[in-house]
C-alpha positions as CSV (number, residue, x, y, z in Angstrom):
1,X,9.8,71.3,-26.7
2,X,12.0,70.6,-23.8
3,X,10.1,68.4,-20.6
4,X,10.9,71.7,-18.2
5,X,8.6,73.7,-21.4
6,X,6.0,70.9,-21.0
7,X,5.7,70.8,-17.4
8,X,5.3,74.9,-17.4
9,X,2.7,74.5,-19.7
10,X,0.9,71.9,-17.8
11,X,1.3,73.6,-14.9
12,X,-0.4,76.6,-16.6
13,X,-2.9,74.6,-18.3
14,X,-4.2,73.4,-14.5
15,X,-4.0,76.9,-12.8
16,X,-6.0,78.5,-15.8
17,X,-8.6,75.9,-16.4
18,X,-9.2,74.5,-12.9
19,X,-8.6,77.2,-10.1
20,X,-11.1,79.8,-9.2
21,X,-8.9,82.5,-10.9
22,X,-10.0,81.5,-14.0
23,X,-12.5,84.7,-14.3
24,X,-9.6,86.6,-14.5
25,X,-8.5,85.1,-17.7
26,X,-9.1,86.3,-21.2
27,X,-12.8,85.1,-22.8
28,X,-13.0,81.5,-23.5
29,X,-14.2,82.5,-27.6
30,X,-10.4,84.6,-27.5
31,X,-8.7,81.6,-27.6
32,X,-7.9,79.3,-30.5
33,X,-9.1,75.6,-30.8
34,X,-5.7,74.6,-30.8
35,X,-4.9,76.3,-27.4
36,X,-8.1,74.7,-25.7
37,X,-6.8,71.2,-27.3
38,X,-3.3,72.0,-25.8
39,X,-4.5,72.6,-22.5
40,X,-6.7,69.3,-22.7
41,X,-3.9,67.3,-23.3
42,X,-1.9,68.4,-20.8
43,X,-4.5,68.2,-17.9
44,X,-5.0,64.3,-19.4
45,X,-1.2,63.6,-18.6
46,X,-1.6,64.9,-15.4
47,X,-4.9,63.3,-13.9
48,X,-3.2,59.9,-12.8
49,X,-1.0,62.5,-10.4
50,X,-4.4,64.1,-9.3
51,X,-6.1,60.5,-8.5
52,X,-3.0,59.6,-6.9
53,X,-3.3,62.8,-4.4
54,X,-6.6,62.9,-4.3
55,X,-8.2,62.3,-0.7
56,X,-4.3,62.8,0.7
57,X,-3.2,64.9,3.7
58,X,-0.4,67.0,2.3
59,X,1.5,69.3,5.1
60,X,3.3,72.2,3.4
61,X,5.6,73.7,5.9
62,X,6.0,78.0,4.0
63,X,9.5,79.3,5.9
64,X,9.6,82.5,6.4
65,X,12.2,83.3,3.7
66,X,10.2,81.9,1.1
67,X,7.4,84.6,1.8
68,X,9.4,87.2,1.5
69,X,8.6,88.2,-2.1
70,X,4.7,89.2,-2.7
71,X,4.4,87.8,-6.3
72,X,5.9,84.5,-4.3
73,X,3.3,84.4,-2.1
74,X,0.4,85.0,-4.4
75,X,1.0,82.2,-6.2
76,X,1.9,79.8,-2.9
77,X,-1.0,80.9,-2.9
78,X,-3.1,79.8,-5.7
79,X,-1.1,76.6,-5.9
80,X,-3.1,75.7,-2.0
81,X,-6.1,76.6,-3.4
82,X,-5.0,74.4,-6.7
83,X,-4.5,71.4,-4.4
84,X,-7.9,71.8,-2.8
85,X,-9.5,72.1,-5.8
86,X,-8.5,68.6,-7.4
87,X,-8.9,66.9,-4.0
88,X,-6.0,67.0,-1.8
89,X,-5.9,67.8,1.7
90,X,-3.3,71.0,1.8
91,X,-2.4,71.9,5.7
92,X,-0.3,75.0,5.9
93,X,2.2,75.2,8.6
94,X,4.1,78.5,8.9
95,X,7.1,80.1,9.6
96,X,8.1,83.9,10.5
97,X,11.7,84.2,11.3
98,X,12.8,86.8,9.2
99,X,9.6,89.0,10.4
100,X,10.0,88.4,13.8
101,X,13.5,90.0,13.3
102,X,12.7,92.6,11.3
103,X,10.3,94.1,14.2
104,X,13.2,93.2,16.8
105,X,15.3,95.0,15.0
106,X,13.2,98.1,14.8
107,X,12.5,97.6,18.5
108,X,16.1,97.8,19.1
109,X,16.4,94.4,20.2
110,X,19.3,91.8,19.1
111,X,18.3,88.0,18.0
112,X,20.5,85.6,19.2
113,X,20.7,81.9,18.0
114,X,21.5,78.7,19.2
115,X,21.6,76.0,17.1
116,X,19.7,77.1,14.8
117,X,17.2,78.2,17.1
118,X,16.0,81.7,18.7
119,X,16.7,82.6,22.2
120,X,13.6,83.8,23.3
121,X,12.9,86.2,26.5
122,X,9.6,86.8,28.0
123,X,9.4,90.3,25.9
124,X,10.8,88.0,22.2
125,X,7.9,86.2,22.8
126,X,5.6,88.4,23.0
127,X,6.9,89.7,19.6
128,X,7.2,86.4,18.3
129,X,3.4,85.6,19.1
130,X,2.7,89.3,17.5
131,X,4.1,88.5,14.1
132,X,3.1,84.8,13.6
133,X,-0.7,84.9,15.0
134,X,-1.7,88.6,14.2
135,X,0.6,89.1,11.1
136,X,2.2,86.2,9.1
137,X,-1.0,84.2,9.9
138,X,-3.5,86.6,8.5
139,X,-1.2,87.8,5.9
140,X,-1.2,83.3,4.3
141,X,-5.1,83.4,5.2
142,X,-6.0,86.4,3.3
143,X,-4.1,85.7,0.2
144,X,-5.8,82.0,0.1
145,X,-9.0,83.8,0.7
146,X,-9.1,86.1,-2.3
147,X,-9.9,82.9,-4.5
148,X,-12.8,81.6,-2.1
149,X,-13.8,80.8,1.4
150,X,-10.8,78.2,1.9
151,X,-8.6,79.2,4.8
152,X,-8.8,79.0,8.6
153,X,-5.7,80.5,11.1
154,X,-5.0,78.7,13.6
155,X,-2.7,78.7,16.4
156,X,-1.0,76.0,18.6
157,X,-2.6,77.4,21.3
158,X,-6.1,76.9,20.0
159,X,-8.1,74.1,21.1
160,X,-4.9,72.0,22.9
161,X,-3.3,71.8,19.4
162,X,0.2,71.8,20.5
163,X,1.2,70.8,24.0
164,X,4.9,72.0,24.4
165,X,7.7,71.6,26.4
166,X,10.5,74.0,27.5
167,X,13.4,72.8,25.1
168,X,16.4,74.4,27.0
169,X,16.5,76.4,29.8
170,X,19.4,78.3,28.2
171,X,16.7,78.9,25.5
172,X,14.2,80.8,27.2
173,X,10.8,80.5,26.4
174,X,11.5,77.8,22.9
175,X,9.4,74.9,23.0
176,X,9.9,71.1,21.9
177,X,6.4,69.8,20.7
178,X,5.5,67.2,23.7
179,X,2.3,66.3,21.8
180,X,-0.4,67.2,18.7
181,X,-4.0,66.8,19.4
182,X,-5.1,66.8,15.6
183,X,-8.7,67.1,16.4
184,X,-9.0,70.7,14.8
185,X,-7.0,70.0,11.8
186,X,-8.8,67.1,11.0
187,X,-11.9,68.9,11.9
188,X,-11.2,71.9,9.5
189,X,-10.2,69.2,6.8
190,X,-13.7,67.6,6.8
191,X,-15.9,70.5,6.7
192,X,-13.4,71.0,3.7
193,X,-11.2,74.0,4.9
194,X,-7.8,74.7,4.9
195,X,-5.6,75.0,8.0
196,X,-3.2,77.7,8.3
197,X,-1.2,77.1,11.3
198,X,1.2,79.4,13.5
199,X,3.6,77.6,15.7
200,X,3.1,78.9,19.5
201,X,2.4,76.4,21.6
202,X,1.3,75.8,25.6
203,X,2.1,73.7,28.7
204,X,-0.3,72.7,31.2
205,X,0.1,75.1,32.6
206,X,-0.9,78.0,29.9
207,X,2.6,78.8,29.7
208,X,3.3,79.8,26.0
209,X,6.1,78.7,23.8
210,X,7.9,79.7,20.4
211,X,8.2,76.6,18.6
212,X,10.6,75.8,15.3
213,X,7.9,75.5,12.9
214,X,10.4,73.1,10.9
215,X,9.7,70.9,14.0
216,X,5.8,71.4,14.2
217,X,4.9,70.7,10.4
218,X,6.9,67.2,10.9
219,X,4.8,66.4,14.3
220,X,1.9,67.8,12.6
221,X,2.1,65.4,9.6
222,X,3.0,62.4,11.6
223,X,-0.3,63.0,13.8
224,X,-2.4,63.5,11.0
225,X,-1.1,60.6,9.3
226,X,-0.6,62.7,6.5
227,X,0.9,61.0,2.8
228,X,4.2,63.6,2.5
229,X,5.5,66.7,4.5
230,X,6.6,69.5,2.3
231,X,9.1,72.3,3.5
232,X,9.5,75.6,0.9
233,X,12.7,77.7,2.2
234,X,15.0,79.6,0.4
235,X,17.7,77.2,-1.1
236,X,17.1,74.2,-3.9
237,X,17.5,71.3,-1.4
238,X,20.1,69.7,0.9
239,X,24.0,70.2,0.0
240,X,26.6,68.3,0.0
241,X,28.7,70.8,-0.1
242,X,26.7,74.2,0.2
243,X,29.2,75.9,-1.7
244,X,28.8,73.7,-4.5
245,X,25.8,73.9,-6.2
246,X,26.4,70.9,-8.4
247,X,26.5,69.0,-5.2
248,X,22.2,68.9,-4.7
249,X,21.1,65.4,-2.8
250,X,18.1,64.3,-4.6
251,X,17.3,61.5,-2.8
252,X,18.3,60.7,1.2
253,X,17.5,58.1,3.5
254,X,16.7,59.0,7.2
255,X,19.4,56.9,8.4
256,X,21.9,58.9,5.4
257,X,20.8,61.8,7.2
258,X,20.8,60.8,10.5
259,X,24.8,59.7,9.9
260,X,25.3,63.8,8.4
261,X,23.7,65.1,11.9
262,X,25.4,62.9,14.1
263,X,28.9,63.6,12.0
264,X,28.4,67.4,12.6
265,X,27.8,67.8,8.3
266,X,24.9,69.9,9.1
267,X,24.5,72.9,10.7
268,X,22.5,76.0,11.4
269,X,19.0,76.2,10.3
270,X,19.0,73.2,8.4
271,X,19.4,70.9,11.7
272,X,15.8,71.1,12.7
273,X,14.8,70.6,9.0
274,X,16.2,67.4,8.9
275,X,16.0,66.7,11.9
276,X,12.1,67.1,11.4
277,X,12.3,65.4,8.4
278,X,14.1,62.1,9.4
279,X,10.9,61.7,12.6
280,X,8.4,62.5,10.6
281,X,9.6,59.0,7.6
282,X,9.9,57.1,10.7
283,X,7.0,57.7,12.2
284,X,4.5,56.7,8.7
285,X,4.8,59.8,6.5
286,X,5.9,58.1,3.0
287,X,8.2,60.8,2.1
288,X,9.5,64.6,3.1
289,X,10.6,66.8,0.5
290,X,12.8,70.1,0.8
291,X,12.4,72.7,-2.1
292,X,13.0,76.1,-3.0
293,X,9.7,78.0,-2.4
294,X,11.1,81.2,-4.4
295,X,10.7,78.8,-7.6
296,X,7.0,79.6,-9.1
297,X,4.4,76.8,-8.6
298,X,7.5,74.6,-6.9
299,X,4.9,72.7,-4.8
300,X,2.9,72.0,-7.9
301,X,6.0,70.6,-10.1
302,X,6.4,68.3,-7.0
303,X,3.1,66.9,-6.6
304,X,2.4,66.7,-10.9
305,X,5.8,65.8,-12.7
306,X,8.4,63.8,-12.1
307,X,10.7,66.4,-12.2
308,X,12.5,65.2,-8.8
309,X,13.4,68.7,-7.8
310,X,14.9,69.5,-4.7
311,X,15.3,66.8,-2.4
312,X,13.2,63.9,-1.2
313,X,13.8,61.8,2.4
314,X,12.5,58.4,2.2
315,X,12.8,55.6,4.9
C-alpha cells in the first residue's frame, strides 16, 4: 500500500465513521470485522492531528473557481462540517469571481481588471453584492446545512464586521479592509456555529465596498488570532515557473515572497493571495497554506497527513 492509498483510506475512514453522513452509509452488521478494524486503525494514526487542531481557529478562504464543480462543493462541504465535528474552529471566507462574471456577462456588461482586481461601477456592485450575499453565500450555507444546524452567512456589512476603505479611485467602488471587528465571528464560534462569510464591506459612512476576498480571509485570521489561513483556488500551489509544473514551491518564507512581489515574479490574481498571505504570518497566524480546492478532501489531507501538498508560507 502506497502512503497516498493510506492517507485516502484514512481520510475515508474519518468522513464515514465520524461525520453526520454516516446514516447514509451501508449497515454497520454489512461490514466485515476486518473493515471496522481497518478503519480503527487509521482513525488511531490520526488523533494526535485532531488534538493538535482541536480548539484551533482555522480560516478557509473557498475561491470562486474552486466551487465551480457541485460534487467539489459537496464534499468542501462535509470536510467543514468534518472539522467541526473533531473540534476545530472552521471560518469560511468566500469568494465569487467567476459568478459575478457570469451574470455580467449575461447582463451584457464587460469585467475589467486591474491588478488582479475588478473595476467596480456603482451598477458592478450592485451585482457583485447580488451574487456573493444572496447567491454564493446561501449556496456554501445550504450545502453545510444538509448534515446539521452548523452554518451562519454573514456579510461584511453585518454588525461592523469589515470597515473598508476605497482602494483606488481608478477602481471604483473596490475596498482595502481598514479594520475587522471580530466580535460576530467569535460570537458565532462560541455558541458553536460556523461562519460563512461574503466579502462586502462599509465605510462610515454606509458606503459599500467589493473587497478581494483573498485579502479579507488574511485580515480575518489575523483578527481572530486564528492558528493557519487556508486558501482553496484552482491550481496546486505557487509556481516558480507556471508553465512548469515540476516547479511547485512547497515551502516560502514571507520575506521569499515578499522579494517575488517586489521583483515583479508574480502577477495577476495571485498578487493579493500572497500578498494576503505574507500579512497575515506577520501579523501571528503560524502558517498560510495555498492548495488546489478541485482535489477531493484537500483541506483534510492538509490538516491530517503530512502530505505537504501545495504550498505553505511560514515567517
Amino acid at each position: 500500500m502506497t502512503d497516498n492509498d493510506s492517507t485516502d483510506k484514512g481520510v475515508a475512514a474519518i468522513l464515514r465513521l465520524v461525520s453526520d453522513a454516516d446514516e447514509k452509509e451501508m449497515p454497520s452488521e454489512s461490514r466485515s470485522i476486518e473493515e471496522h478494524l481497518e478503519n480503527a486503525q487509521f482513525l488511531i494514526e490520526i488523533l494526535p492531528y485532531i488534538q493538535r487542531w482541536r480548539g484551533k481557529i482555522v480560516v478557509i478562504k473557498y475561491g470562486g473557481n474552486a466551487m465551480a464543480d457541485d460534487s467539489v462543493s459537496m464534499r468542501f462541504a462535509e470536510d467543514i462540517v468534518l472539522m467541526k465535528q473533531v473540534g476545530i474552529l472552521p471560518v469560511v471566507v468566500h469568494g465569487g469571481g467567476p459568478q459575478i462574471g457570469a451574470l455580467m456577462e449575461k447582463l451584457g456588461k464587460k469585467s475589467e481588471f486591474r491588478d488582479g482586481l475588478r473595476v467596480t461601477d456603482a451598477e458592478t456592485l450592485d451585482i457583485a453584492r447580488m451574487v456573493l450575499v444572496g447567491k454564493v453565500n446561501r449556496d456554501i450555507v445550504g450545502a453545510i446545512n444538509v448534515h446539521g444546524p452548523h452554518a451562519v452567512g454573514v456579510s461584511g456589512e453585518d454588525g461592523g464586521l469589515i470597515t473598508a476603505a476605497a482602494r483606488n479611485p481608478e477602481l471604483g467602488f473596490v475596498g482595502d479592509v481598514s479594520s475587522i471587528n471580530p466580535t460576530l465571528l467569535a460570537k458565532l464560534l462560541s455558541e458553536g456555529l460556523i461562519p460563512v462569510m461574503s466579502t462586502i464591506g462599509a465605510d462610515a459612512t454606509g458606503q459599500a465596498y467589493n473587497i478581494n476576498a483573498d485579502t479579507v480571509a488574511g485580515a480575518v485570521a489575523e483578527a481572530l488570532k486564528a492558528e493557519k489561513v487556508v486558501y482553496l483556488t484552482d491550481v496546486a500551489g505557487l509556481y516558480e515557473d507556471f508553465d512548469d509544473k515540476k516547479s511547485l514551491i512547497r515551502r516560502a518564507t514571507i520575506s521569499e515572497l515578499q522579494e517575488k512581489i517586489d521583483s515583479g515574479l508574480l502577477s495577476g490574481g495571485m498578487i493579493p493571495k500572497i500578498e494576503a498571505c505574507v500579512r497575515a504570518v506577520e501579523n501571528g497566524v503560524s502558517s498560510a497554506h495555498l492548495l488546489d480546492g478541485r482535489v477531493p478532501h484537500v483541506s483534510l489531507l492538509e490538516l491530517f497527513t503530512d502530505l505537504g501538498i501545495g504550498t505553505m508560507i511560514v515567517p
